[in-house]
C-alpha positions as CSV (number, residue, x, y, z in Angstrom):
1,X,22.6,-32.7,0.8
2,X,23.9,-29.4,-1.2
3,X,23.3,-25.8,-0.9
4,X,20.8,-26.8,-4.2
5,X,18.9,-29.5,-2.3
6,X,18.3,-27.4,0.3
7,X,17.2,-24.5,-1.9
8,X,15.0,-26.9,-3.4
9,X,13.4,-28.5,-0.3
10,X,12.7,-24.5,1.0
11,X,11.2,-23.6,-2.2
12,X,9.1,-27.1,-2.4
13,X,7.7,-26.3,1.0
14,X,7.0,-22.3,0.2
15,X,5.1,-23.5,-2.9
16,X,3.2,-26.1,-1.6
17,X,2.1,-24.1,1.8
18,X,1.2,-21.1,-0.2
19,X,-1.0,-22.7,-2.3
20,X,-2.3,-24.7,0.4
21,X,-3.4,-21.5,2.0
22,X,-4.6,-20.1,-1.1
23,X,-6.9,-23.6,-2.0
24,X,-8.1,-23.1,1.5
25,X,-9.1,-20.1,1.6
26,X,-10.4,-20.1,-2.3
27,X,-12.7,-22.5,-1.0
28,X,-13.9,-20.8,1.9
29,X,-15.1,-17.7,-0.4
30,X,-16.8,-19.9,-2.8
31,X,-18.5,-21.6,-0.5
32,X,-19.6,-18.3,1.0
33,X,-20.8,-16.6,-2.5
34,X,-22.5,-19.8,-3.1
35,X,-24.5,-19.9,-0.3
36,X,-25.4,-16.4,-1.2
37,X,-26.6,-17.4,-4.2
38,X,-28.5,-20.6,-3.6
39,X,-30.4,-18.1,-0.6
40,X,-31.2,-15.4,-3.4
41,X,-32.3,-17.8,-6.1
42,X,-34.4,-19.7,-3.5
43,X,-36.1,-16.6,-2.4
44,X,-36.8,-15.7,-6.2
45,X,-38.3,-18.9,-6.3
46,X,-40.7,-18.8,-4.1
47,X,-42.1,-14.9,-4.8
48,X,-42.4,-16.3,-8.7
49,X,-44.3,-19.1,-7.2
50,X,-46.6,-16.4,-5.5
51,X,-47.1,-14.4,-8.4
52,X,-47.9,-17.7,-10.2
53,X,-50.4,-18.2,-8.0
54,X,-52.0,-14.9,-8.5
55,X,-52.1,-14.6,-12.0
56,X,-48.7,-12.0,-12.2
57,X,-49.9,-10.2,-9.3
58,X,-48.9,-10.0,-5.4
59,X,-51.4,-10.2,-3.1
60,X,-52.0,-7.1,-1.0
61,X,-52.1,-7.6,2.9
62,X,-55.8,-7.5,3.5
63,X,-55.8,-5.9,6.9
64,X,-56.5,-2.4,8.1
65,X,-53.7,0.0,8.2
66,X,-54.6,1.5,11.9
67,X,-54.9,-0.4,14.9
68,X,-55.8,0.2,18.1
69,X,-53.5,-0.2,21.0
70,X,-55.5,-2.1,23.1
71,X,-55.8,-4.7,20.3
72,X,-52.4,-5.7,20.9
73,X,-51.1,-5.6,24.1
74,X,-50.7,-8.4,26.0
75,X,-53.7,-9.1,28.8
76,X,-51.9,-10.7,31.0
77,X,-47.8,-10.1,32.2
78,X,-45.2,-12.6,31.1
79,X,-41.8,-13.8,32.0
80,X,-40.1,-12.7,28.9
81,X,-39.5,-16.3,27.9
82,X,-40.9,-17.6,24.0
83,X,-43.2,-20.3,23.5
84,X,-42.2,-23.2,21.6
85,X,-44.2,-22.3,18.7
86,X,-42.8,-18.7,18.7
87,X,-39.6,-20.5,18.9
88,X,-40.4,-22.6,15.9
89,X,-41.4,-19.2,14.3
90,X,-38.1,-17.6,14.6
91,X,-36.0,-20.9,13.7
92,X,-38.0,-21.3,10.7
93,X,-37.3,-17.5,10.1
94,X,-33.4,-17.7,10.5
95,X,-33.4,-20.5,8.2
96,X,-35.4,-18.3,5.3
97,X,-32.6,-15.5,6.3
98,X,-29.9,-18.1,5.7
99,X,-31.0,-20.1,2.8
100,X,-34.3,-18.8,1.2
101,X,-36.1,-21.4,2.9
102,X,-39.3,-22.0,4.6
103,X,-42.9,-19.4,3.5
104,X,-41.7,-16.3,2.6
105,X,-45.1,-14.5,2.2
106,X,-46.1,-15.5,5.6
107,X,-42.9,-14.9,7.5
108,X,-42.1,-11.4,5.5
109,X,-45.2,-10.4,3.8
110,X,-44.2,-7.1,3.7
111,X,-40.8,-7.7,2.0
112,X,-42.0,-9.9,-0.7
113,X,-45.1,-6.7,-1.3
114,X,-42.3,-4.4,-2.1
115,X,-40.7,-6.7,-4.6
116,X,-39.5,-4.7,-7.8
117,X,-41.0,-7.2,-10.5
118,X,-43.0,-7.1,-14.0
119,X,-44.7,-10.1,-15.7
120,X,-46.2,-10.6,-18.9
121,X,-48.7,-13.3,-20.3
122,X,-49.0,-15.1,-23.0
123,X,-51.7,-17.2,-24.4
124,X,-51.6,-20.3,-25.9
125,X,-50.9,-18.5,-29.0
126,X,-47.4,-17.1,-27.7
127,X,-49.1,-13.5,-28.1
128,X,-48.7,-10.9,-25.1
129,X,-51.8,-10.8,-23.3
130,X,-51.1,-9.0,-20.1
131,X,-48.4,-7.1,-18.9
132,X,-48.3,-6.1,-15.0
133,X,-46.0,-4.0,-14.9
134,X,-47.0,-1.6,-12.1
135,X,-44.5,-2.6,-9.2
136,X,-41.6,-1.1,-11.6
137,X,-40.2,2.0,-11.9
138,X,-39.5,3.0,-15.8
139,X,-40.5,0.3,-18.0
140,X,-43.5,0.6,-20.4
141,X,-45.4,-2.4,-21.7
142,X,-43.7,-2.8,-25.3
143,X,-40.2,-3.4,-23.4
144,X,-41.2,-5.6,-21.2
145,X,-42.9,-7.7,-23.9
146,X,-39.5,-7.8,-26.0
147,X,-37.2,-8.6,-22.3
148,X,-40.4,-11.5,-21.2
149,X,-39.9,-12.9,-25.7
150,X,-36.2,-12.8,-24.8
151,X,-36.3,-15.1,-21.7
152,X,-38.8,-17.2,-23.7
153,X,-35.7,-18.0,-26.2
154,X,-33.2,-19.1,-23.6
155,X,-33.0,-22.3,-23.3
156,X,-33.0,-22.4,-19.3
157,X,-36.3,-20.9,-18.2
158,X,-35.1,-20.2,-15.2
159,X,-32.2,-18.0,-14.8
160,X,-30.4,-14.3,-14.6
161,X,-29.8,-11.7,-16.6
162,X,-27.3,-8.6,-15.2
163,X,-29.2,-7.5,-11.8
164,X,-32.4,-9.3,-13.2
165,X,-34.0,-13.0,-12.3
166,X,-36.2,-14.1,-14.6
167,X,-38.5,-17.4,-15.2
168,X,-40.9,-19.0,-17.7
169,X,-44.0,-20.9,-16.2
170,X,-46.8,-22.4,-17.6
171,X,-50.4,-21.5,-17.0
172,X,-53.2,-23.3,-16.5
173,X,-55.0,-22.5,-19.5
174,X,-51.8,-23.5,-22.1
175,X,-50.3,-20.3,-22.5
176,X,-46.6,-18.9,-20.0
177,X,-46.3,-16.7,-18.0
178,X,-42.7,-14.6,-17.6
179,X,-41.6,-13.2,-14.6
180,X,-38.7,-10.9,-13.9
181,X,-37.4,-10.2,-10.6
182,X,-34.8,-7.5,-10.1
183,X,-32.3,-8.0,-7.0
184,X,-29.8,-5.2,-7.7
185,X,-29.4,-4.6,-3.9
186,X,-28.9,-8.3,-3.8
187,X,-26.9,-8.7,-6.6
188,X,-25.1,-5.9,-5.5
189,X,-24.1,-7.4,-2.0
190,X,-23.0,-10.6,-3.5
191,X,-20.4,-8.8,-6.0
192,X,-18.9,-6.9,-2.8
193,X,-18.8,-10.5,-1.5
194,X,-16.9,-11.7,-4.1
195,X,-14.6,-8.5,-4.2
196,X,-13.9,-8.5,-0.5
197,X,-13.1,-12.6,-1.0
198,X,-10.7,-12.2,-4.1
199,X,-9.0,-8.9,-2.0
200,X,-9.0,-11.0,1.3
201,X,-7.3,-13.9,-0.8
202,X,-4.6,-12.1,-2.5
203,X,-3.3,-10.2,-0.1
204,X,-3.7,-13.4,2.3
205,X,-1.9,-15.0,0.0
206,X,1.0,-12.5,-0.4
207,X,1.1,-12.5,3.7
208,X,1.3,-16.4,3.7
209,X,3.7,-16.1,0.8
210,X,6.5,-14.3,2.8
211,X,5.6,-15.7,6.1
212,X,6.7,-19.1,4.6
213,X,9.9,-17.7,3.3
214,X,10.3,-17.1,7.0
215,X,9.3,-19.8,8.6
216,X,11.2,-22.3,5.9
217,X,14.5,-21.0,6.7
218,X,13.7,-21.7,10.4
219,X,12.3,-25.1,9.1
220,X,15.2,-26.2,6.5
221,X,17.6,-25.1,9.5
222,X,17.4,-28.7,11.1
223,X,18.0,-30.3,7.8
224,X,21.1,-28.4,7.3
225,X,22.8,-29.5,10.7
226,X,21.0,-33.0,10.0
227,X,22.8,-33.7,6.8
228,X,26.2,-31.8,8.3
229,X,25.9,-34.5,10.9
230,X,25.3,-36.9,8.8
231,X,28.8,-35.9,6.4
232,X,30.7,-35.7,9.6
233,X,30.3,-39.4,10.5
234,X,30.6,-40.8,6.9
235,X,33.9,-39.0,6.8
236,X,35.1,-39.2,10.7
237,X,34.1,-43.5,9.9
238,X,36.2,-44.0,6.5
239,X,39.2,-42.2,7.7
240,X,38.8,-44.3,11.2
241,X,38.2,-47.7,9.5
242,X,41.4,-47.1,7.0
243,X,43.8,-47.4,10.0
244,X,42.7,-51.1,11.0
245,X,42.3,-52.3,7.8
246,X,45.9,-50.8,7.1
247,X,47.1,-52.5,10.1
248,X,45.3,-56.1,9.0
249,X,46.7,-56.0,5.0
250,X,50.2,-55.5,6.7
251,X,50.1,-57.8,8.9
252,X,48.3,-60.7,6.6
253,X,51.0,-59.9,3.8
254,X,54.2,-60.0,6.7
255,X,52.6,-63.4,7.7
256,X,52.4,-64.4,3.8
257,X,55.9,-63.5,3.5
258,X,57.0,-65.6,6.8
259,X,54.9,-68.7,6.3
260,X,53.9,-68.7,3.2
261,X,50.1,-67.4,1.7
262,X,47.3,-69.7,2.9
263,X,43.6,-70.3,2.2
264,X,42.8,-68.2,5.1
265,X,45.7,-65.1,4.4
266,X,43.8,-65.6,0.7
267,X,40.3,-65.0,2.4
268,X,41.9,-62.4,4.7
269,X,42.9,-60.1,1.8
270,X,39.9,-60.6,0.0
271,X,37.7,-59.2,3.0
272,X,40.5,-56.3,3.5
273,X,40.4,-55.6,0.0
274,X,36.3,-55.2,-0.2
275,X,36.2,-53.2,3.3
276,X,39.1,-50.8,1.6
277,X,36.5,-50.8,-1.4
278,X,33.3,-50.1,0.8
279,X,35.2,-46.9,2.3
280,X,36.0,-45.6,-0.6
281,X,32.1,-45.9,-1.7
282,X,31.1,-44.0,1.6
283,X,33.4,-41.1,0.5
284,X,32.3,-41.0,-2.3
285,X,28.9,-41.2,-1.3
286,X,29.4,-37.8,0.7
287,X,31.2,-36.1,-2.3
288,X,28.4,-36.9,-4.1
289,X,26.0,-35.6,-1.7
290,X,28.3,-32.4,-1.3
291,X,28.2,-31.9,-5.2
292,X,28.2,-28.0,-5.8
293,X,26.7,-26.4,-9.0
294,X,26.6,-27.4,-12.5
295,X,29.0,-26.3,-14.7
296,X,27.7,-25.9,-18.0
297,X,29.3,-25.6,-21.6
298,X,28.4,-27.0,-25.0
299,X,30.7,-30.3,-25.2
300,X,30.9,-32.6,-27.9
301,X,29.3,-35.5,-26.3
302,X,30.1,-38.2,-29.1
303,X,33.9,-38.1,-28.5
304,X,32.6,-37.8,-24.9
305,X,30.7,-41.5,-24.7
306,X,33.0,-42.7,-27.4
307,X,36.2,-42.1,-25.1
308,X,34.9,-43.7,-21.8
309,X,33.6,-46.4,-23.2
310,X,36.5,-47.6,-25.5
311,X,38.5,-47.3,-22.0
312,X,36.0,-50.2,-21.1
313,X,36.6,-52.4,-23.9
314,X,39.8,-53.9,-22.0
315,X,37.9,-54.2,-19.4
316,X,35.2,-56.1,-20.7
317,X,37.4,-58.5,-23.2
318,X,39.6,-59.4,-20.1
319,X,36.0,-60.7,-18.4
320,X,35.3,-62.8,-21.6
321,X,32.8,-59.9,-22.5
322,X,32.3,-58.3,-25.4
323,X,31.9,-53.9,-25.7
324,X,30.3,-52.5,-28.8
325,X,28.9,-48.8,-29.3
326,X,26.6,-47.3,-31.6
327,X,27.5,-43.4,-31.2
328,X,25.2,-40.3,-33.5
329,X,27.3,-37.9,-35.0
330,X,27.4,-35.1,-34.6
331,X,26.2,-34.7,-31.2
332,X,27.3,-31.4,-29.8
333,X,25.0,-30.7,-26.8
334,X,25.5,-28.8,-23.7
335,X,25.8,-30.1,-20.3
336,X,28.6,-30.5,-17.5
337,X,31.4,-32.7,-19.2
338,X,33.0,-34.0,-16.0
339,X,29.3,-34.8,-14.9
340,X,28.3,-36.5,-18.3
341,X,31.9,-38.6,-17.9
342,X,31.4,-39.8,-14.3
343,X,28.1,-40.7,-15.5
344,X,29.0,-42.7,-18.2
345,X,31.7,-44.4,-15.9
346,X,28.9,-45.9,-13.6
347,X,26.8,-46.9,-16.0
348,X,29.8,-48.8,-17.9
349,X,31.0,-50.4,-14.9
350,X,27.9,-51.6,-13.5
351,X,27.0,-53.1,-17.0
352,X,30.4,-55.3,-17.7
353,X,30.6,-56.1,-13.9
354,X,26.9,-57.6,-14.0
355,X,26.6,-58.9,-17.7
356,X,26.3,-62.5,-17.7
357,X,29.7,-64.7,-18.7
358,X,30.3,-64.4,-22.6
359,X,27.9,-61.6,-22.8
360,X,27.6,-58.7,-24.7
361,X,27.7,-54.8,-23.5
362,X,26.4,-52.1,-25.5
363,X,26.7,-48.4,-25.3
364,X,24.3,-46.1,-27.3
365,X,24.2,-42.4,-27.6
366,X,22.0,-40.3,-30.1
367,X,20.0,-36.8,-30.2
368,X,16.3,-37.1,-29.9
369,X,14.8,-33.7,-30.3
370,X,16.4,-31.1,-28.0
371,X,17.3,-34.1,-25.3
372,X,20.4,-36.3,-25.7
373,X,19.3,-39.9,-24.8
374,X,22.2,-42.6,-23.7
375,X,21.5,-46.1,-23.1
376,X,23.6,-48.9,-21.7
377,X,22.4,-52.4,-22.2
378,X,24.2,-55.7,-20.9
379,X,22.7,-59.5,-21.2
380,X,20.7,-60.3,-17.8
381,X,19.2,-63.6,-18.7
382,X,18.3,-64.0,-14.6
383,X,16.3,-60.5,-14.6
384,X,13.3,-61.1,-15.6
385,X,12.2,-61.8,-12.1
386,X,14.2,-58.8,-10.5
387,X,12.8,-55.5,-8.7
388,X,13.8,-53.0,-10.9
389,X,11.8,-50.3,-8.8
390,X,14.5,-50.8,-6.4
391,X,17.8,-50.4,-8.4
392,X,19.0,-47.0,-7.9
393,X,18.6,-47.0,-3.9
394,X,21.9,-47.6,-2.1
395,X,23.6,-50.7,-0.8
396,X,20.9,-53.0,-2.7
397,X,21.6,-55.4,-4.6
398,X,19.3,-58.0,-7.0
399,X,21.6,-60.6,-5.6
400,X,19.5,-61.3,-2.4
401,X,22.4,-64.0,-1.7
402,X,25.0,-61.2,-1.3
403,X,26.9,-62.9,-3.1
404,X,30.5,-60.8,-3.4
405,X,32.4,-62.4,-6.2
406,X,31.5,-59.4,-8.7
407,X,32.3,-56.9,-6.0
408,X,29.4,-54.5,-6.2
409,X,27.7,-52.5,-3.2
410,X,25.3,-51.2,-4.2
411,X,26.0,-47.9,-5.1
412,X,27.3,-46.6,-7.9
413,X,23.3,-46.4,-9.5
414,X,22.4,-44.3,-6.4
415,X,25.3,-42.2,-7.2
416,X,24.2,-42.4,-11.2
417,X,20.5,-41.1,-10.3
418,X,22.0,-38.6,-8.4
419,X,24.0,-36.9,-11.1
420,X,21.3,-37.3,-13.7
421,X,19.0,-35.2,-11.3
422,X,21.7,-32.8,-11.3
423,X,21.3,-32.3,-15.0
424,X,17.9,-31.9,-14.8
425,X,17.5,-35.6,-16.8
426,X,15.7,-38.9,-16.3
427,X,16.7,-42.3,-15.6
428,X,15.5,-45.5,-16.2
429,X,16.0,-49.2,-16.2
430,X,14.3,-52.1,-18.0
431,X,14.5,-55.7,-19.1
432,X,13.7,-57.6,-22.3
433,X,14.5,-60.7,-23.8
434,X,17.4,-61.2,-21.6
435,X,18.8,-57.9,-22.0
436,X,18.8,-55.1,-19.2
437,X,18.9,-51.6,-20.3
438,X,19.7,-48.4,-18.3
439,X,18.1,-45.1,-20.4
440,X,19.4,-41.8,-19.8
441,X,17.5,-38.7,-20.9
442,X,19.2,-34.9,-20.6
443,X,17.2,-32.2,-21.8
444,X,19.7,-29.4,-23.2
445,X,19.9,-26.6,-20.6
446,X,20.7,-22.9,-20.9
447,X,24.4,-21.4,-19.8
């Protein structure tokens, strides 16, 4: 794990606890200006219903002004405590505060009275018959009629317009009446809501932003000294395991020399000869893992594929396999050339090693768009059964025998995946009709 990995993991972890945070708290406001809303348009709701009732007006309170003192003071002294219907009462009122619930007119008959509201009628005609208009300041009858034709034409007959509620209801005898409410204070309150939840969110986001990029260092720390420990004892265990395994092919080959080679020396130098392979894997394993940044130039990749894989041709025809290539030209594209080769390498080897006996390799490369696509296809006739989701994790093999004749371990894919995610590319492997296919795609990057 590089300086870049880490840098990646860090930013990965700002980015997706900032906008943790940020969904969080997004939710919490609108779920706040919601409730506000449902509570207002509830409550508009029900004084509409009352002036429904009425016939556009509001009922006035019916009861004298003046009272005497005597009328109201208790007759008898009590202990403070509230009944259960007083309780009731009060519940029932804290639930109209919250949510515009319950009988407005009977819980706050003086607060729906001093509602700011006109109405007009219409009969059944859709002419203006009535306009109340009296508990509104500034309005005269001809407006009113053209605002109450207005809501008439939207198609929602319930609804807002700027500070204004407005609704469309029926009336008994076939004509509508419209009703419009105004809540600026209401309106009003909900839009400093809002503000205050957008403020409180951006700057909490900014806060939570930089006390991430905190925190992550603190966080990414014990991956660092993780993967330092972990290059330590891949490189402490190769250079340890070289010395036996020195020792062992010396000895085996001074014992072939004295008594002649054997079926077991034979066997001995095979094992030697794969352990000595395995260590080299592990090193390159951490090299790979310790891979610094890319070094990007515009490279002409057809001479590039065309190179490494006529060095495999040998290879293959000496296995009884045959190497072709199909290469676009010209393909100039830019991309880390000792990156692009090593790729190439793996794929090349992994494809003659596994290719079945008397097979056939192939090695394409073209331009497709502003990506460069290579593909490296072998005959599998055995693959059609095979994990393929699991190819390009090290040490697995599709063999699940183990079987160590072809001499793989495993991982030179993992190494493969590794580079391509370097280039900022994709990888992928499929099988059809006998033929396995490894697809590469690099999307050209900027120096």
């Amino acid at each position: 794990m590089n300086e870049r990995h880490l840098r990646k993991i860090r930013n990965q972890f700002i980015l997706v606890s900032t906008l943790s945070f940020f969904g969080v708290m997004l939710l919490m406001g609108g779920l706040i200006y919601a409730f506000s809303e449902v509570a207002v348009r509830n409550e508009v709701r029900q004084i509409m219903s009352v002036i429904v009732e009425n016939d556009g007006e509001i009922p006035d309170s019916g009861t004298s002004a003046t009272y005497e003192a005597r009328e109201f003071l208790p007759t008898a002294p009590t202990d403070g405590t509230l009944t259960e219907e007083e309780l009731n009462a009060l519940m029932e009122w804290n639930l109209q505060q919250l949510f515009g619930r319950g009988n407005l007119l009977e819980q706050s008959p003086d607060y729906i009275r001093s509602t700011s509201y006109f109405a007009v009628l219409f009969d059944a005609e859709g002419e203006a018959e009535r306009v109340t208009a009296s508990h509104i300041w500034g309005l005269d009858g001809a407006r009113a009629v053209r605002f109450a034709r207005m809501a008439r034409d939207r198609r929602s007959r319930f609804g807002s317009i700027g500070c204004y509620y407005y609704g469309v209801f029926d009336r008994a005898d076939e004509g509508e009446m419209v009703i419009y409410i105004d809540r600026t204070g209401q309106v009003s309150s909900m839009n400093r809501i809002l503000f205050s939840v957008l403020t409180i969110l951006g700057v909490g986001t900014i806060l939570a932003f930089f006390l991430m990029r905190v925190l992550s260092v603190r966080i990414v720390r014990s991956e660092v000294k993780n993967a330092e420990r972990q290059r330590q004892f891949i490189t402490n265990a190769s250079h340890e395991l070289k010395t036996p395994l020195a020792v062992i092919r010396a000895n085996t080959e001074m014992q072939e020399m004295t008594a002649g080679e054997t079926e077991w020396t034979s066997s001995t130098m095979r094992q030697v000869a794969r352990m000595s392979g395995l260590v080299e894997n592990l090193v390159k394993i951490a090299r790979a893992d310790e891979r610094g940044s890319v070094e990007l130039a515009r490279v002409d990749a057809a001479h590039i594929v065309a190179e490494t894989a006529d060095s495999f041709v040998p290879v293959a025809e000496g296995d009884g396999k045959r190497l072709t290539r199909e290469i676009e030209t010209p393909l100039e594209f830019v991309t880390d050339e000792s990156l692009l080769r090593q790729l190439l390498t793996l794929l090349l080897d992994n494809a003659v090693k596994y290719c079945d006996e008397g097979g056939a390799v192939s090695c394409r490369a073209r331009r497709s768009g502003k990506a460069l696509e290579l593909s490296v296809s072998n005959d599998f006739a055995a693959g059609k059964s095979v994990d393929y989701s699991r190819f390009f994790d090290r040490f697995y093999r599709a063999d699940s025998s183990h079987n160590t004749d072809r001499g793989g371990y495993g991982i030179g894919l993992s190494i493969a995946e590794g580079i391509v995610k370097s280039l900022r590319g994709e990888i992928d492997v499929f099988w059809k009709d006998g033929v396995i296919t490894f697809r590469v795609t690099l999307r050209e990057r900027r120096r």
